[in-house]
N, C-alpha and C positions, 0 to 999 in steps of 0.2 A: 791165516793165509794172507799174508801183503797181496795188497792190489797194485796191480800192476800198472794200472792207467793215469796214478800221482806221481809228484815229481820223487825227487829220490831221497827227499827231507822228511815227508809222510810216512812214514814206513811204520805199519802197523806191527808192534811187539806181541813177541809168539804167544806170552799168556793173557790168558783172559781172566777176570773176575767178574761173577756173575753173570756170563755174558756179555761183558761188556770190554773191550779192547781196548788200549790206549797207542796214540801216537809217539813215534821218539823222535822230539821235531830239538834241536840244538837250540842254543840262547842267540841270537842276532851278535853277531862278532863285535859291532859298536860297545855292547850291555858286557862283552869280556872282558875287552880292553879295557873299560873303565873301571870293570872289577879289578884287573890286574892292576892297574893306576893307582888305586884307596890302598891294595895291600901296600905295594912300593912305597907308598908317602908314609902309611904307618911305621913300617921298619925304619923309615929314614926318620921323624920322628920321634919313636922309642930310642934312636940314639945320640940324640941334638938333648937328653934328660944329662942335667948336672951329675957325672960321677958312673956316668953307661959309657959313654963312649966320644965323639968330638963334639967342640963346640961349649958354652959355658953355660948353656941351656936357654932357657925362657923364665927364669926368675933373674939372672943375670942378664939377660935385655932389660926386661923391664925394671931391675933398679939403675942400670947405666941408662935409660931415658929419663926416671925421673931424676937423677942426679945430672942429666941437660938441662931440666925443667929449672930447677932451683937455680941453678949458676945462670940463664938466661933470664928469669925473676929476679934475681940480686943485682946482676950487670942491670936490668930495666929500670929498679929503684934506684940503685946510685946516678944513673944519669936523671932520674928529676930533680928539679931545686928542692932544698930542705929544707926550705919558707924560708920568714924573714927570723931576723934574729930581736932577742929582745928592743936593743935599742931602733929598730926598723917599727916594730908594733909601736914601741912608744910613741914615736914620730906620725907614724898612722891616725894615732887619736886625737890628733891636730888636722888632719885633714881632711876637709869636706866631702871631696868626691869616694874615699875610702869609706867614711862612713856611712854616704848615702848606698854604694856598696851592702854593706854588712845589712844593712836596716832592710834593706830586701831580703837578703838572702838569709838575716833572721827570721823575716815576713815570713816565708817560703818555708824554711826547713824546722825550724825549732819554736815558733810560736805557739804550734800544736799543743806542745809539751811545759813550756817555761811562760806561756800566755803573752798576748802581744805587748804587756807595758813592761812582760818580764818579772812579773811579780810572782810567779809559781804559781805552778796546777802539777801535772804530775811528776815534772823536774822542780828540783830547786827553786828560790826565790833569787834571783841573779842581780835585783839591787843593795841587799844589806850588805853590811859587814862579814857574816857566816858564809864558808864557801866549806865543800864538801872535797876536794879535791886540789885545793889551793885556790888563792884569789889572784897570784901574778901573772903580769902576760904569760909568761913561759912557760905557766901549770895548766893556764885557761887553755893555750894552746895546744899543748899534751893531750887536756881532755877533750879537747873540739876533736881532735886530729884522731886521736885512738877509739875514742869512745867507754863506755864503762857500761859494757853488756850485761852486770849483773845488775844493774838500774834500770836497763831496758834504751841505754843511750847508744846508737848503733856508731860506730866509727866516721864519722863525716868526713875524713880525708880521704876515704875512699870513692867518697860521691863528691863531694866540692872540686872545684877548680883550685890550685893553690891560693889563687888571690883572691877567690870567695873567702877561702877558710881563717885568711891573714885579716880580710875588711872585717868577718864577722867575729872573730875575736876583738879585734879593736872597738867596735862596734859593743859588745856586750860589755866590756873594760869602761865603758863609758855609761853606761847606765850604773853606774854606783852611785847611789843617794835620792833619783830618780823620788823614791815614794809612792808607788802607785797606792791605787785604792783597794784593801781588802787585802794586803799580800799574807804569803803562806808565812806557817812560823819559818824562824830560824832554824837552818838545819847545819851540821858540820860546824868548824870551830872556826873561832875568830878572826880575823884579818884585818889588822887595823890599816890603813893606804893615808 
């Protein structure tokens, strides 16, 4: 038997289980609306799928953004300079302030690996005659610039400045013949300069 003295949302339902009654109180109108909302957006989404209905879906977004991605990566590298050209390196290794350059930015970045007189530890030995990758500007720089990840040499044009990465090729271009003490063998094939 409903009680009469609750508002009119209370309404106790005629059966009982166990004695015990339950209310038939409705969902708060807010908590419909947003159910009716979730169904809405899903039907509108089950139809934005490639080959249901409008729209060229969501794997067609997302390779039309990474095909922004790229052409805005392409257009960003063609406008940096492309370093210097061989004969610019050449001319570098005549001059002081380029080398004092490099001799830091050797200090700093590749000593770790090539040791500071440059005679090898776990790169190469970078004053003999053997080079693993070419001995000319234009190889050294290749390899400065790209890197050779299967050696463990990480890309340095990615981390250098361009004129760090131009001083310290000219800079190691310059240490041939050098002779430190104790250097690593020979490794890679000849390069006579």
């Amino acid at each position: 038997m409903p009680n009469e003295n609750k508002p009119d949302q209370d309404h106790l339902l005629e059966h009982s289980y166990d004695g015990i009654q339950e209310f038939d109180n409705p969902m708060p109108r807010w908590w419909v609306y947003l159910f009716w909302a979730t169904i809405i957006f899903s039907i509108l989404y089950f139809f934005n799928v490639p080959g249901f209905g409008i729209g060229k879906g969501r794997i067609a977004d997302y390779d039309r953004a990474m095909a922004a991605a790229a052409a805005a990566e392409a257009k960003r590298k063609a406008a940096e300079p492309a370093g210097a050209s061989g004969e610019q390196l050449s001319a570098m290794t005549k001059d002081a302030t380029v080398l004092a350059l490099g001799k830091q930015t050797y200090g700093q970045n590749c000593a770790a690996c090539h040791r500071a007189d440059a005679g090898g530890q776990i790169g190469p030995n970078l004053t003999d005659d053997y080079w693993l990758h070419g001995g000319t500007l234009e190889q050294i720089h290749k390899t400065v610039n790209d890197g050779v990840l299967e050696k463990g040499m990480p890309p340095w044009g990615k981390v250098l400045k361009p004129n760090q990465l131009d001083a310290v090729v000219a800079y190691v271009y310059t240490l041939h013949g050098t002779n430190p003490p104790n250097p690593k063998a020979p490794q890679g094939e000849q390069v006579p300069r």
